[in-house]
Backbone as CSV, one residue per row, in Angstrom:
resi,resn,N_x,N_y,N_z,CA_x,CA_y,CA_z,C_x,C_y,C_z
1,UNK,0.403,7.941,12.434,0.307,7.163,11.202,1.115,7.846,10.099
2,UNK,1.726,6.943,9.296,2.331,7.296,7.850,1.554,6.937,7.336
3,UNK,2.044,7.650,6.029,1.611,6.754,4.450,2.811,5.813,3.900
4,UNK,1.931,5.011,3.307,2.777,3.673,3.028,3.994,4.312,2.185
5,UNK,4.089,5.145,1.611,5.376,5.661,0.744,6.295,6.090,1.324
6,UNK,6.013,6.164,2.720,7.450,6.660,3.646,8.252,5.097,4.055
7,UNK,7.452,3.855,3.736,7.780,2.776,4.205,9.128,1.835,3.645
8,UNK,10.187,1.939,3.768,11.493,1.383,3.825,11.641,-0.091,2.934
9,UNK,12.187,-0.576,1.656,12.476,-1.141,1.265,12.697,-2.586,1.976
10,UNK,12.237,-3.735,1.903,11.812,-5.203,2.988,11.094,-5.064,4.419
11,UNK,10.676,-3.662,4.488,10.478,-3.482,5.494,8.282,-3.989,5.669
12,UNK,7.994,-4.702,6.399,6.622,-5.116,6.244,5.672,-4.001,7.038
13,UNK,4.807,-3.746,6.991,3.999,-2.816,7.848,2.579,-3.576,7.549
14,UNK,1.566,-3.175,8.669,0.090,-3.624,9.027,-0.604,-2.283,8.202
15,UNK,-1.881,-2.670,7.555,-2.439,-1.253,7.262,-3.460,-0.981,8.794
16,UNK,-3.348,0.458,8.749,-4.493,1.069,9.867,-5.314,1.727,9.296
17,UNK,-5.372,2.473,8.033,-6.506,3.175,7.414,-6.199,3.329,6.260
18,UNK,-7.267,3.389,5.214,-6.821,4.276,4.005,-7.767,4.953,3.609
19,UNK,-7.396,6.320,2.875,-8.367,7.660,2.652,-8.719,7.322,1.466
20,UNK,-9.575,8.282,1.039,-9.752,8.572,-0.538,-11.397,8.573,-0.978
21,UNK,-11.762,8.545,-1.963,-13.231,8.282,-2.449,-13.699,6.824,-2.254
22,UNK,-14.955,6.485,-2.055,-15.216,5.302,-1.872,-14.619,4.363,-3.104
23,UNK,-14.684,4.955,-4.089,-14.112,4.091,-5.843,-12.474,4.038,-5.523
24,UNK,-12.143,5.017,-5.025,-10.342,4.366,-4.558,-10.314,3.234,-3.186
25,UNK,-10.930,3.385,-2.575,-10.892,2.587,-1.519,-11.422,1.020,-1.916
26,UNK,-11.911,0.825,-2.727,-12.828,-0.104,-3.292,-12.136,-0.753,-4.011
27,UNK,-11.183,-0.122,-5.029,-10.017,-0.835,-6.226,-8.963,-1.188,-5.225
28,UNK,-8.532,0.116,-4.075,-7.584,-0.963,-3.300,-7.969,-2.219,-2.807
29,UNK,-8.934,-2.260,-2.005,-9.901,-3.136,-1.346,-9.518,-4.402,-2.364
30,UNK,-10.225,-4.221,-3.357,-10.263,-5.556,-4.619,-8.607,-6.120,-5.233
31,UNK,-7.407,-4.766,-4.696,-6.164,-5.085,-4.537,-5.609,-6.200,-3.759
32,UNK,-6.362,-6.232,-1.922,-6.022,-6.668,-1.319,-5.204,-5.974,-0.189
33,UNK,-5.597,-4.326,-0.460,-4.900,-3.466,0.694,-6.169,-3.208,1.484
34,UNK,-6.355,-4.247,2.472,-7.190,-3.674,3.756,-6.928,-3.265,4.855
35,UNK,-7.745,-2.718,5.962,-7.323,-2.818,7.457,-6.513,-4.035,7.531
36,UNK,-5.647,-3.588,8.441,-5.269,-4.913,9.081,-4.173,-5.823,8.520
37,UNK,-4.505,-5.627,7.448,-3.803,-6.525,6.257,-1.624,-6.176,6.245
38,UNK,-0.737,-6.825,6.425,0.242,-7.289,6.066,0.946,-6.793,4.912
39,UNK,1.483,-5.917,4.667,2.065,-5.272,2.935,3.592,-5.192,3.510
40,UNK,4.650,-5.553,2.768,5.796,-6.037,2.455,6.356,-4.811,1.261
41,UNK,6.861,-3.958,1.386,7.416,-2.990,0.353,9.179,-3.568,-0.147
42,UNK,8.684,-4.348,-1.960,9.745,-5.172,-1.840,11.330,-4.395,-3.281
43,UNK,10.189,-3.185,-3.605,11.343,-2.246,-4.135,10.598,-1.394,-4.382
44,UNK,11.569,-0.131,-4.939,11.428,1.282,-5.068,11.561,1.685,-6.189
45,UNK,11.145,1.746,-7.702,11.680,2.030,-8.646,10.220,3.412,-9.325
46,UNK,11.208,4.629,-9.170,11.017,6.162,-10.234,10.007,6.439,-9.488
47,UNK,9.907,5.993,-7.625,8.524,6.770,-6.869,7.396,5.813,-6.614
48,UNK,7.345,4.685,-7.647,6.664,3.563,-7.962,6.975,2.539,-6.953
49,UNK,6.048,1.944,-5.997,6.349,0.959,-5.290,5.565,-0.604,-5.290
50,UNK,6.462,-1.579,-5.190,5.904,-2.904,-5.545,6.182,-3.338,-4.218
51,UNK,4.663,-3.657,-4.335,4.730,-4.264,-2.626,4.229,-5.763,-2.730
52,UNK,4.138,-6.424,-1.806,3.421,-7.789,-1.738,2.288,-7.680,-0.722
53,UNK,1.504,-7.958,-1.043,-0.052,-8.012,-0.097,-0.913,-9.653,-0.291
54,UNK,-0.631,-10.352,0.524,-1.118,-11.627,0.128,-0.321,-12.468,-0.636
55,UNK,-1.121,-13.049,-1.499,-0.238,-13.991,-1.717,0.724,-13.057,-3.811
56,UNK,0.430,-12.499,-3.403,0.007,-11.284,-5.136,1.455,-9.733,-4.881
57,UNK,2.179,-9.660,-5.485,2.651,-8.360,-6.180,2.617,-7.419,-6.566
58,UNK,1.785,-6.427,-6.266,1.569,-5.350,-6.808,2.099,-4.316,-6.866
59,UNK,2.249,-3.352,-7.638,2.775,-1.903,-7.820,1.597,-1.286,-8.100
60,UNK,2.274,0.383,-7.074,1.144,1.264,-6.980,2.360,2.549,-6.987
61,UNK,2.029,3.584,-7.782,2.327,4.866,-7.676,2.140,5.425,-6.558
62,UNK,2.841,6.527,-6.465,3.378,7.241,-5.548,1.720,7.806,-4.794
63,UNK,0.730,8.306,-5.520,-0.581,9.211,-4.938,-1.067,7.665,-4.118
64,UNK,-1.153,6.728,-4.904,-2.267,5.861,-4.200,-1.502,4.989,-2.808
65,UNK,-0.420,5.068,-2.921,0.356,4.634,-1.408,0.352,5.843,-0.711
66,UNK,-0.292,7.101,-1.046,-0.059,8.038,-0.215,-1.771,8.151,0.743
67,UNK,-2.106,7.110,-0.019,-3.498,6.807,0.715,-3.811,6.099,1.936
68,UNK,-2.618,5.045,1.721,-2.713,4.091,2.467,-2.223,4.387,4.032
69,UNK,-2.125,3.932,4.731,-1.442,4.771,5.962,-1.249,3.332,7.140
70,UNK,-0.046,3.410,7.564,0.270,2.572,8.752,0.827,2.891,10.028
């Protein structure tokens, strides 16, 4: 497994786990980064990554994609 921050610009990946305290796992969760779930990394800007998860856009800094893992 990686973390989602090693993940390549259009490149889509499945999530398989993500770490952290139950309160980080929980705000991702309410993000829309679950098991299983589909994330689309659709640019790279200053470490900062905007991904697509559903039907929604989001950007997440560099620590909290380092949570995520595929």
């Amino acid at each position: 497994m990686m973390p989602l921050s090693m993940a390549k610009t259009g490149e889509t990946v499945t999530i398989r786990k993500i770490t952290g305290k139950d309160e980080v796992r929980q705000h991702l969760a309410e993000l829309g980064f679950v098991v299983d779930a589909a994330v689309t990394v659709v640019n790279e800007l200053g470490g900062n990554l905007i991904l697509q998860v559903k039907d929604s856009r989001v950007a997440l800094d560099r620590g909290l994609a380092n949570r995520i893992m595929f």
